[in-house]
C-alpha positions in Angstrom: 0.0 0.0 0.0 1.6 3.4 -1.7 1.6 6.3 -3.3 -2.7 8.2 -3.3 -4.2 4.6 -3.1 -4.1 4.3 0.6 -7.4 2.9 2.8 -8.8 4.8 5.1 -9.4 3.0 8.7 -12.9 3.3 9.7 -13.5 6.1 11.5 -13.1 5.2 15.6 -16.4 6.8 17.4 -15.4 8.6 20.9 -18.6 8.4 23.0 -19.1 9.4 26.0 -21.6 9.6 29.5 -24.9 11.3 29.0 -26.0 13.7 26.3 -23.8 15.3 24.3 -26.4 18.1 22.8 -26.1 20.1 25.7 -25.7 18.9 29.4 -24.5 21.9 31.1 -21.5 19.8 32.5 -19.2 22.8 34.1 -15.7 22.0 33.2 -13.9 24.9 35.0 -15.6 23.5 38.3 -13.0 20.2 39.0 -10.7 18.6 36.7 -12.8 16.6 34.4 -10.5 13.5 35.0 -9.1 13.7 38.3 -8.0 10.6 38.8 -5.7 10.8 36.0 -2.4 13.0 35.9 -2.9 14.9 32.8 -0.3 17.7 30.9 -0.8 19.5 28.3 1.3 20.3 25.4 0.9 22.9 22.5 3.2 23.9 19.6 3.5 27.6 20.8 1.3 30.4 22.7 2.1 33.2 20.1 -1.0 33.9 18.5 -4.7 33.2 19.5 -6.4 31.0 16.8 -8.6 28.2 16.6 -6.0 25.7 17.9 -5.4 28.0 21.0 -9.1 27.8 21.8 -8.6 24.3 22.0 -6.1 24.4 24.1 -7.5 27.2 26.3 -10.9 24.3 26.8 -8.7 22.0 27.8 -6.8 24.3 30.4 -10.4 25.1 31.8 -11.6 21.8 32.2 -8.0 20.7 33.3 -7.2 23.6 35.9 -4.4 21.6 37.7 -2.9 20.1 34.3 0.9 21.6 33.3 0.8 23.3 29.6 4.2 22.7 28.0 5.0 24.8 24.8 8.0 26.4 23.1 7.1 29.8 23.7 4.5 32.7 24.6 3.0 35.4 24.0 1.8 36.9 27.9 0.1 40.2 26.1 -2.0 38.3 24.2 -3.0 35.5 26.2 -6.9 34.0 26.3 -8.4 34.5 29.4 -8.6 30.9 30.0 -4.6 30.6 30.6 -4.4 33.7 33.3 -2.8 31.8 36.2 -2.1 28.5 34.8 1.4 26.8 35.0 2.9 27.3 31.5 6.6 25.9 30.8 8.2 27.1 28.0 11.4 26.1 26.2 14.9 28.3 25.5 13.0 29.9 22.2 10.8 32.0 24.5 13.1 34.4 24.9 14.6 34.8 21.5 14.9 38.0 19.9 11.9 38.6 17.2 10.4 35.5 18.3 7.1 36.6 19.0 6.6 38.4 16.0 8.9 36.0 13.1 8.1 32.5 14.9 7.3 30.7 11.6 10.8 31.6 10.4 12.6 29.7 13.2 11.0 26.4 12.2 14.2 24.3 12.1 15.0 24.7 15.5 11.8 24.2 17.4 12.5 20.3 17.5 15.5 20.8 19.0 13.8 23.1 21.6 11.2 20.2 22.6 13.7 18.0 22.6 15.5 20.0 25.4 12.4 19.7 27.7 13.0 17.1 31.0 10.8 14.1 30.4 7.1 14.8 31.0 5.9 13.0 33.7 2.0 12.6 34.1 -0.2 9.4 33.6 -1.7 10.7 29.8 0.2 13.5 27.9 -2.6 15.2 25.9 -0.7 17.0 22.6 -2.1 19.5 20.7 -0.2 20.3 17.3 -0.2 21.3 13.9 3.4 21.5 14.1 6.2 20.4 16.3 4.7 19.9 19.9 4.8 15.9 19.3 8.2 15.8 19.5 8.5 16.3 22.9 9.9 13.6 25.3 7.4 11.9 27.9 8.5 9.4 30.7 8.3 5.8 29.3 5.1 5.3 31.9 3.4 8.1 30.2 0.7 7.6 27.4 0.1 10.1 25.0 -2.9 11.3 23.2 -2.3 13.7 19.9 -5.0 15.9 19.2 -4.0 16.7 15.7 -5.3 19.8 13.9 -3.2 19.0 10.6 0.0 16.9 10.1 2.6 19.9 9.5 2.0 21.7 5.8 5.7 22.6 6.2 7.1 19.0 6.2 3.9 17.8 3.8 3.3 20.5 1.2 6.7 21.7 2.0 7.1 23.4 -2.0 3.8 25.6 -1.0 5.0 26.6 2.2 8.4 27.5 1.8 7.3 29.4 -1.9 4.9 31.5 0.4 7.2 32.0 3.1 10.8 32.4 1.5 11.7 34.4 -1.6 15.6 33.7 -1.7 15.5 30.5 -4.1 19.1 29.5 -2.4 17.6 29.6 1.0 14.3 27.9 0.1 16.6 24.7 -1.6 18.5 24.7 1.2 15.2 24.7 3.9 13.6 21.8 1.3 17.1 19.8 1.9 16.1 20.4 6.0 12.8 20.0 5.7 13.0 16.6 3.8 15.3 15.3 6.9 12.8 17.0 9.4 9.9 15.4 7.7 11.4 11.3 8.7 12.2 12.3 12.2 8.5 13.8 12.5 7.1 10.8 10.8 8.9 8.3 13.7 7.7 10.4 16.1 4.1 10.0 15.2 4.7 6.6 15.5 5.4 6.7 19.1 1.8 8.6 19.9 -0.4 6.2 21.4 -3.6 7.9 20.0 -4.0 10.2 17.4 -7.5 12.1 17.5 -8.5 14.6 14.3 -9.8 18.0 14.5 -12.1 16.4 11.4 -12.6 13.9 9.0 -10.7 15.7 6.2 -8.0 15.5 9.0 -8.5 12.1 9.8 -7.3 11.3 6.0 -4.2 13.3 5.8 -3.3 11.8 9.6 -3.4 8.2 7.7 -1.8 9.5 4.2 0.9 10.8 6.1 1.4 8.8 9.3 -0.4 5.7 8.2 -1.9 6.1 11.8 -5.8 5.7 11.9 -7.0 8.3 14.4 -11.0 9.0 15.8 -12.6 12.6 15.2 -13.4 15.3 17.8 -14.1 18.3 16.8 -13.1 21.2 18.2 -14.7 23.4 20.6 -16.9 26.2 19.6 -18.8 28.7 22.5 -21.8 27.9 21.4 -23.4 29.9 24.7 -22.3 33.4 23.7 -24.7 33.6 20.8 -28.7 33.8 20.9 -31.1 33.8 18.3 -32.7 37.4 17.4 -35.3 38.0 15.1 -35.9 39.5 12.4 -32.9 39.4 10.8 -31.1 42.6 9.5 -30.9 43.0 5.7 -26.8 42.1 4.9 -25.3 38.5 4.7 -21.6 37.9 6.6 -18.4 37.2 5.9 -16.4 36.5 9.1 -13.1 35.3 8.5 -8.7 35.9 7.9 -8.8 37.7 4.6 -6.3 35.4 2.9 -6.6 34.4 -0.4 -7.1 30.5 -0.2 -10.3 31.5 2.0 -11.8 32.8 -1.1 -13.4 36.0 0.0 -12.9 37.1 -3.4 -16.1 35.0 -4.5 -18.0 36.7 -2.0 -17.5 40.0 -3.2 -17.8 39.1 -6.6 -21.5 37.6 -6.2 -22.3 40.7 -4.2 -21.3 42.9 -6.8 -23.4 40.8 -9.2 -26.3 40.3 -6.7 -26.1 44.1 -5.6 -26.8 43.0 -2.1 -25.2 44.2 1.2 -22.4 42.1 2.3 -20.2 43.0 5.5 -16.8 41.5 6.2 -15.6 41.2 9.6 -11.8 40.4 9.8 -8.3 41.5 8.4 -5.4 40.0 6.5 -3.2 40.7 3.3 -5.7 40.2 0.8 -7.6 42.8 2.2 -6.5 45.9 -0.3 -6.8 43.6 -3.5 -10.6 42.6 -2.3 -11.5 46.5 -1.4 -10.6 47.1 -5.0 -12.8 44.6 -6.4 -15.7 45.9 -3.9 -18.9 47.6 -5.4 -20.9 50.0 -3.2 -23.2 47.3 -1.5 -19.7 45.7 0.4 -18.6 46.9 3.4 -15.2 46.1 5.5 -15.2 46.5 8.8 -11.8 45.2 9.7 -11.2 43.1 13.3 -13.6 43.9 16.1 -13.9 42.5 19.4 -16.3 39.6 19.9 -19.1 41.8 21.2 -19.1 43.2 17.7 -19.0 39.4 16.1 -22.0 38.4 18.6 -23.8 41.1 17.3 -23.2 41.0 13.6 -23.3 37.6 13.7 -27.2 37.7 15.4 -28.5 40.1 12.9 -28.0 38.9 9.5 -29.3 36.9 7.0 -27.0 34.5 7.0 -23.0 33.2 7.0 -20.9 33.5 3.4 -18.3 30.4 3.9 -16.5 30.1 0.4 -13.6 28.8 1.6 -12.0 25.5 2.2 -11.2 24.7 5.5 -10.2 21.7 8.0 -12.8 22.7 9.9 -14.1 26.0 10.5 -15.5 27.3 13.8 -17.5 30.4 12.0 -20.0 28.3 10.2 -20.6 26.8 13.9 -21.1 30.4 15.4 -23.3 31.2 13.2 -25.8 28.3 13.6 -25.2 29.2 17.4 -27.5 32.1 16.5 -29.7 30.4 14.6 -28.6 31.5 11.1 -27.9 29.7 8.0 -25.1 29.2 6.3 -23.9 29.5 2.6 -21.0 26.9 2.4 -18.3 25.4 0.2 -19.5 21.6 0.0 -15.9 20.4 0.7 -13.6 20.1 3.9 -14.9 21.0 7.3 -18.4 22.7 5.8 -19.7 18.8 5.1 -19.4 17.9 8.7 -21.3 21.2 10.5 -23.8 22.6 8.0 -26.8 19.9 7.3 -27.6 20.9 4.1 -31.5 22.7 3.1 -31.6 22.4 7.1 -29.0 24.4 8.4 -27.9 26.1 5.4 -26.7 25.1 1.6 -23.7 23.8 0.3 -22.7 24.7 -3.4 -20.4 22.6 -5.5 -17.9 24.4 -7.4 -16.2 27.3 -5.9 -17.1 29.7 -8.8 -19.2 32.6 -8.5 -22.2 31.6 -10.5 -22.3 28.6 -8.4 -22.2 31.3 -5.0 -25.0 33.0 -6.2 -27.2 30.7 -7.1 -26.6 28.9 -3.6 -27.5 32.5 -1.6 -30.7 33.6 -3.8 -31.8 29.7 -2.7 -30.9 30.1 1.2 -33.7 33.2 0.5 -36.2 31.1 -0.6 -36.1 28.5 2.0 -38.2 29.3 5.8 -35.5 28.1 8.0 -35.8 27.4 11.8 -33.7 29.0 14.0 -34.1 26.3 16.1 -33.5 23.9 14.3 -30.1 25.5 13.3 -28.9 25.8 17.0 -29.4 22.5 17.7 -26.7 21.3 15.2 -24.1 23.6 16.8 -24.8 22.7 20.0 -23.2 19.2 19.0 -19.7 21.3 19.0 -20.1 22.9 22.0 -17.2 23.0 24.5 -19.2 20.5 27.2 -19.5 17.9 24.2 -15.8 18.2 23.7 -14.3 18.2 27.2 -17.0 15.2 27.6 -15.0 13.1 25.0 -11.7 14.1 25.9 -12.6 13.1 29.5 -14.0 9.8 28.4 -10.5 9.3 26.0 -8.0 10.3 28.3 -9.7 7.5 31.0 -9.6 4.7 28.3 -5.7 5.2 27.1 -4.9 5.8 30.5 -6.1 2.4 31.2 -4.6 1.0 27.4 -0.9 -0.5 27.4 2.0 1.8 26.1 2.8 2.1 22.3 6.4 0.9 22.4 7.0 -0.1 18.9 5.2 0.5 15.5 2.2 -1.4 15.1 1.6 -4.1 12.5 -2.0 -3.9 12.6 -1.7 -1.3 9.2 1.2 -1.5 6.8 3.0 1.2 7.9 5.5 2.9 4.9 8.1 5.7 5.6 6.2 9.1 4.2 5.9 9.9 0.6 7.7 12.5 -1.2 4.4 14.0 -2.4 2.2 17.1 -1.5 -0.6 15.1 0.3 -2.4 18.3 -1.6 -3.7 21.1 1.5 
């Protein structure tokens, strides 16, 4: 087994005590497992995305539980790690580091590597990146929550074109990353469970690792958002403005449609989109999440052209009871029920966006019946997983060796294609 043609494992099923639409379980009051010894581990506290969120769920449910990481950001912290005991390695206090931490990729291995043994019953990983690496005591179990295996080591040509200009320097950084790209490979071997942010996930976990993995997905505050009525009369686009986010589609069916359209969010493709703007498009830039909550509860609906692993907007959205307009690819295919909680159009092309939006007008939707799907992503339905996973590999003899159970191949030279 080679090359594209791999199998998929089934998908493994977490479940877990009680019912996970909404039980009101309070993480932040005790550690949801206290009877295990739990640390936490994260690539690197420098900017507050979706993967910090996770982390930040897992730090309130896990109050007494260590968070290990190479370095931080203190300024810009989530509320959710004021107070907590974060360890970080020798890169926190390099020069630049908190601003240009993407350009010191070579060396963050070395920096986990330097960390003592972490000693705790179940090490929960979160990464995207390098935080697998680090060392664990040989009684420890580990649990990898894995948001993507690293784009730098598996699309390695459309990273390092995007991030390095010098052609020299980017030859050189392939020659590095190539080498990087077996050691991280051996090191997911040594994970005892690997657990996907999604199901597109799940597939690049076993393209690249050939590890199968279960999904979780990741945790959305679902309780900040209510459903208002009537709507207002603009759709939403809430989102990075990058250009593989496809924001441009947006605008461009707007323009066509001559319908309002505001755009929360900021980013480098910001100038080129506000020259392809008509009069009906608005940009509003970053605001703070009062302003999302209210944006969010008084329009027509969510514009999600992008492709994305998962996607925690399209959740927010249903939160307040509004539809979304979605890609039907990636993360969009597990949260938006399509002609229930919003519709999914095939082809990311702009006559294929607007014909999806003037049908979301013509369909009655129920608000209700919107929240309800996200509320099967809220944070108590994740912490209620994790809890019942971390109990279950805690009790699960150590991964000491690579499993026979899949052929397992060293990593392919190809894009896996992100």
């Amino acid at each position: 087994m080679s090359g594209n043609n791999v199998l998929i494992p089934p998908a493994e099923e977490v479940q877990g005590p009680g019912n996970y639409a909404h039980n009101r379980y309070k993480a932040s009051d005790q550690d949801a497992a206290t009877q295990v010894r739990l640390a936490i581990v994260h690539d690197y506290l420098l900017q507050m995305g979706g993967a910090e969120r996770v982390v930040a769920a897992m730090a309130q449910a896990f109050p007494s539980a260590p968070i290990y990481t190479s370095a931080t950001d203190d300024s810009r912290l989530l509320t959710e790690f004021i107070g907590k005991k974060i360890r970080n390695t020798w890169m926190h206090s390099l020069p630049g580091i908190r601003k240009h931490f993407k350009k010191y990729f070579p060396i963050y291995p070395f920096a986990f590597r330097s960390l003592p043994p972490v000693k705790a019953d179940v090490v929960w990983i979160s990464s995207s990146g390098f935080a697998k690496w680090i060392r664990v005591a040989n009684s420890s179990k580990t649990i990898c929550y894995c948001h993507t295996p690293p784009r730098f080591f598996w699309d390695s040509d459309l990273y390092l074109n995007g991030e390095i200009r010098n052609s020299l320097i980017r030859e050189s950084a392939k020659t590095l990353l190539s080498l990087l790209r077996e050691w991280d490979f051996d090191c997911a071997q040594r994970i005892d469970r690997f657990i996907a942010n999604s199901r597109c996930v799940q597939e690049r976990i076993w393209r690249c690792y050939r590890r199968p993995s279960a999904v979780i997905h990741p945790p959305v505050n679902v309780d900040r958002f209510s459903i208002s009525t009537p709507s207002g009369d603009y759709h939403l686009v809430l989102s990075r403005l990058v250009g593989y986010k496809r924001i441009d589609l947006a605008v461009h069916a707007f323009n066509r449609l001559r319908k309002k359209l505001v755009i929360i969010g900021d980013g480098p493709d910001r100038a080129r989109l506000e020259s392809l703007a008509g009069p009906t498009i608005s940009f509003l830039g970053t605001v703070g999440d009062a302003d999302v909550k209210k944006y969010l509860e008084g329009c027509q609906g969510l514009i999600f052209p992008g492709l994305e692993d998962f996607g925690i907007a399209p959740v927010e959205a249903q939160a307040a009871g509004k539809p979304v307009v979605a890609f039907a690819g990636g993360g969009a295919l597990e949260t938006v029920e399509a002609e229930i909680t919003g519709v999914l159009f095939p082809e990311q092309k702009v006559e294929a966006l607007v014909e999806a939006i003037l049908r979301s007008q013509r369909i009655r939707w129920c608000p209700e019946t919107i929240l309800a799907n996200a509320l099967k992503f809220s944070r108590e339905t994740f912490v209620e997983k994790t809890q019942v996973l971390i109990k279950t590999v805690d009790q699960e003899p150590r991964r000491r060796t690579i499993s026979t159970e899949h052929e397992v191949v060293k990593p392919a030279r190809e894009s896996y294609g992100v």
